[in-house]
Structures are given as C-alpha cells and as structure tokens.
C-alpha positions as CSV (number, residue, x, y, z in Angstrom):
1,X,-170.1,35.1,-144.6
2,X,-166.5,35.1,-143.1
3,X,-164.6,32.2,-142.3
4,X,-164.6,32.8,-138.3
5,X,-168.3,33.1,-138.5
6,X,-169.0,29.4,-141.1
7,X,-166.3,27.6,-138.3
8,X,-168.1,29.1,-135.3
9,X,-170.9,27.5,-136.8
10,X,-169.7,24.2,-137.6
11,X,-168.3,24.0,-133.9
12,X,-172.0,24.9,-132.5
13,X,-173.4,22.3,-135.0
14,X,-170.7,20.0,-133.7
15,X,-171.7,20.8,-130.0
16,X,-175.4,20.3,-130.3
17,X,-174.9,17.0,-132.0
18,X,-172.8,15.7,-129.5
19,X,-175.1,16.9,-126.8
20,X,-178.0,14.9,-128.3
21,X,-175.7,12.0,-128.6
22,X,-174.7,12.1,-125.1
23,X,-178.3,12.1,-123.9
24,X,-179.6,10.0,-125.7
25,X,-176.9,7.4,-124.7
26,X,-177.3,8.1,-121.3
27,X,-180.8,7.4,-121.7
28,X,-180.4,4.4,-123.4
29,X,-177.8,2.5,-121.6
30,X,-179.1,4.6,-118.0
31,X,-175.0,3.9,-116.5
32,X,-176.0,5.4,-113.3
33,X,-178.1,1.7,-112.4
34,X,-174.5,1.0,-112.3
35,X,-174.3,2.4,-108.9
36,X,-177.4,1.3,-107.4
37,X,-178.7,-1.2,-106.0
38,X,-182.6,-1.8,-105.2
39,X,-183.1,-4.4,-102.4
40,X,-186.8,-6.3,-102.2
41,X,-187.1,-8.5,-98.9
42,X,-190.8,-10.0,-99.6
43,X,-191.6,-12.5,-97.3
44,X,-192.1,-16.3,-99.0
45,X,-195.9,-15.9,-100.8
46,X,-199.4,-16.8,-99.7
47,X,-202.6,-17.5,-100.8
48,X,-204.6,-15.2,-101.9
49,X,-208.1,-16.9,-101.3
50,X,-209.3,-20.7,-100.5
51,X,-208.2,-23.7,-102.1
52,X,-208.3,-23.9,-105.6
53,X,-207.2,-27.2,-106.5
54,X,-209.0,-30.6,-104.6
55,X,-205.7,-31.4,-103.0
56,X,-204.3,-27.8,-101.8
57,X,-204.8,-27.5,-97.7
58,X,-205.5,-23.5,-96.8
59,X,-203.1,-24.5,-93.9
60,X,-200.1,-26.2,-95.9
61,X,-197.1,-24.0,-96.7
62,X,-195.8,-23.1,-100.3
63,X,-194.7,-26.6,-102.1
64,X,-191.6,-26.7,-103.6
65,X,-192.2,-27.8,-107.5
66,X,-188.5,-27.2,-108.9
67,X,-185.3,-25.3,-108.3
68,X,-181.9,-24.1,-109.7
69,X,-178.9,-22.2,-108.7
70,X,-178.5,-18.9,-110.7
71,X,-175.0,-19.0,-113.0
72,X,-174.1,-15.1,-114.3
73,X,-174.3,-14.3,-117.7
74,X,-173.8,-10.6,-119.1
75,X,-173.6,-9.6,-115.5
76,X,-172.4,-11.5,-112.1
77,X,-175.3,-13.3,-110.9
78,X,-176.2,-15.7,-107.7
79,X,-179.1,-17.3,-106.0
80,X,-181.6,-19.4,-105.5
81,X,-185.1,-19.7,-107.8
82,X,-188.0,-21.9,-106.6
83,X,-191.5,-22.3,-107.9
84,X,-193.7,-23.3,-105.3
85,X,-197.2,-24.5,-105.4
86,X,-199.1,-22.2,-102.8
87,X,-201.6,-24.0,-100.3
88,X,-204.5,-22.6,-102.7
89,X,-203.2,-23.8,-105.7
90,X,-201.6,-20.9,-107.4
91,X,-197.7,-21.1,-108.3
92,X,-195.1,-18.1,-107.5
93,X,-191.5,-17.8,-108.7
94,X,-189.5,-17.1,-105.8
95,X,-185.8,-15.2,-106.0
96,X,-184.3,-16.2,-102.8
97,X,-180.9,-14.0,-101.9
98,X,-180.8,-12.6,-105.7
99,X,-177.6,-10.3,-105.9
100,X,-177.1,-9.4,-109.6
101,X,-176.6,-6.0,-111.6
102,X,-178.8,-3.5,-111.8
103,X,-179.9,-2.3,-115.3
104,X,-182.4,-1.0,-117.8
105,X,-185.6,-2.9,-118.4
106,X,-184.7,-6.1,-116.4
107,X,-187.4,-8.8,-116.4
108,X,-188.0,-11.9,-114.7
109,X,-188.5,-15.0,-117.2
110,X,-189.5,-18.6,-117.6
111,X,-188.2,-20.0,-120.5
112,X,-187.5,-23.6,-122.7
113,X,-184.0,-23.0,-123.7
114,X,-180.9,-24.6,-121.8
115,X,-179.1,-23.1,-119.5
116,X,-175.3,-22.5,-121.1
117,X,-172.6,-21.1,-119.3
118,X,-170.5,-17.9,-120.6
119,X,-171.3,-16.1,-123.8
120,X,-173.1,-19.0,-125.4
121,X,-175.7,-18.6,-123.3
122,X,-176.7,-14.8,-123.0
123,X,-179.2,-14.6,-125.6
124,X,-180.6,-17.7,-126.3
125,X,-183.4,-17.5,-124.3
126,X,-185.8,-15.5,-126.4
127,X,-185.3,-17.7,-129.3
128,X,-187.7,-20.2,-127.9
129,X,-190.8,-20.0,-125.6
130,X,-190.8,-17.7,-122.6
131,X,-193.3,-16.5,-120.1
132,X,-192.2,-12.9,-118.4
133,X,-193.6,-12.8,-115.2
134,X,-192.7,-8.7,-114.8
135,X,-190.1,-6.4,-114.3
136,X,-187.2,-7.3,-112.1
137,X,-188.4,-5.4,-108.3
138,X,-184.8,-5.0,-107.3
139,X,-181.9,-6.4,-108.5
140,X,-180.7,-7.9,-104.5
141,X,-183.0,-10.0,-102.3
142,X,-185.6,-11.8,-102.0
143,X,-188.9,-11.6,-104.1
144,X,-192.0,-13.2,-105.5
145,X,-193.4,-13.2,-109.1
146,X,-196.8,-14.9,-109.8
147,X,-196.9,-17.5,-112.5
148,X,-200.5,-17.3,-114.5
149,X,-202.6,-20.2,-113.9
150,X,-202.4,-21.3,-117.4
151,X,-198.8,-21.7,-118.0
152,X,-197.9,-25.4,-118.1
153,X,-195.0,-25.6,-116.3
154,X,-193.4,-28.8,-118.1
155,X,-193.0,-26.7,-121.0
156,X,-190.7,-24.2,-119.1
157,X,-186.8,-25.7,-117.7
158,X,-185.3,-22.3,-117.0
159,X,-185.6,-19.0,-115.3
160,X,-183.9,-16.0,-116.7
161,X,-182.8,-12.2,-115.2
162,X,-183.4,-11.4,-118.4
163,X,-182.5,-7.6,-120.2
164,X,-185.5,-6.3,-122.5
165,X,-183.7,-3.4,-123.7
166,X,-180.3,-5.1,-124.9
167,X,-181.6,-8.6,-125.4
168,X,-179.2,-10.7,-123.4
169,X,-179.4,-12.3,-119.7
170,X,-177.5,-11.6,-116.9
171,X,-178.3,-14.7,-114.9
172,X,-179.8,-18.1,-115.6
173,X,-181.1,-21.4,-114.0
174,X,-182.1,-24.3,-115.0
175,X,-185.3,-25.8,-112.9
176,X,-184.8,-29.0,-111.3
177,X,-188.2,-30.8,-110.7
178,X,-188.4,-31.9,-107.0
C-alpha cells in the first residue's frame, strides 16, 4: 500500500472519530438548551376531589406549609418555592416566577441537605434523602409539582432545580415552615 493511500486513511479514521465525538457530545451536554427557554404559567393548584383530611374545607384555598427564596448554584437561579396544603388535603410544590437555565435532564427535588451557597453546595444534595417530584416543565415561570401523599414533609428542608444527567443543582432553597 503507498504512503498517500495509509495517510488518506488515517485522516478518514481521524474524521469519523471526531465525528462520533462531536455527536455524542452534543448529545450529551444538548448546548442548544442554552438558547431556549421553556416558559410554564400554571395557575396556583386545586383539588382534585373532596376533602381528604377531617380539617380540609373543599372551599379554602391552597395553605401555605413552608417557603424559601431560590439562591443559583451551577446556573443563575431565582424565585419563590411554596408547598401548600390543597383544601382536599393533598400538598403541591409550587415554583412561583422560576427563571433559571435551561438544561439536560432537569428535575424538581425535595431534599434533607442544607442549603450552601456557591460551589459547596451544588452537589450535596443527592448525598442524603430526596424525593423527585418530576422533570423540570420549563425552566421560567410558574408551575406545580404534586408531592405523594406519603412523603413526610419534616424529613425534607430544601427544594432543589436539580441536574440528573451532570449530578449538580442549579438552584436551591431552603423551606421555611410557616
């Protein structure tokens, strides 16, 4: 085989390879999220049938349980987070004015760790106990995530915008019981 032919070779090797690398990182990392944005507006929750508790009124509005201000962590982050108490009993997660990043495999989290500011705190939050109540639905607005009737809420202090793929939050807050 002549040399032009082996280095032709090499270079089409070369070519493919990088090709596949290419793709694979632009699947991975999906950079285009960059320039996006996916806006929810959800209106604040309701019930979904009658009572389910002795004390929830059908005609009593969500209850505000706890809250926290959202602090950015991998990616600039703000808003509000409330669990509510729903008049039949239920509980919802509400993201109220959420403006963060969009990105790959974003989930909405309850969690037991503290809330740290910076680095220190974008991945501690999968080292403890954590309830993922689904993907993020848009990564500006406002939204609603139902909380499954048999999480105990005094186990769980903080929410997380939390990245599945990477394993690191953009945003955190720490739930304030009201």
């Amino acid at each position: 085989m002549g040399e032009g032919k082996r280095r032709g070779r090499v270079w089409g090797t070369v070519l493919v390879i990088g090709a596949l690398v290419v793709a694979a990182g632009l699947y991975w990392f999906e950079p285009w999220k960059l320039w996006q944005d996916d806006t929810v507006s959800e209106a604040l929750p309701t019930p979904s049938a009658a009572p389910a508790s002795p004390g929830a009124s059908a005609g009593a509005g969500p209850q505000v349980l706890a809250q926290g201000t959202l602090i950015s962590h991998e990616h600039a982050t703000t808003g509000t987070v409330k669990v509510l108490r729903l008049a039949d009993g239920s509980l919802s997660l509400r993201l109220e004015d959420l403006d963060t990043s969009n990105g790959p495999d974003l989930r909405v989290w309850l969690t037991d760790a503290p809330v740290k500011e910076g680095v220190a705190g974008w991945r501690v939050f999968d080292d403890g106990k954590f309830v993922s109540l689904g993907e993020l639905k848009g990564n500006k607005g406002d939204q609603n995530y139902a909380i499954p009737s048999d999480v105990d809420l005094a186990q769980y202090t903080s929410v997380s915008i939390w990245c599945d793929r990477f394993d690191v939050s953009f945003g955190a807050a720490s739930l304030a019981r009201t």
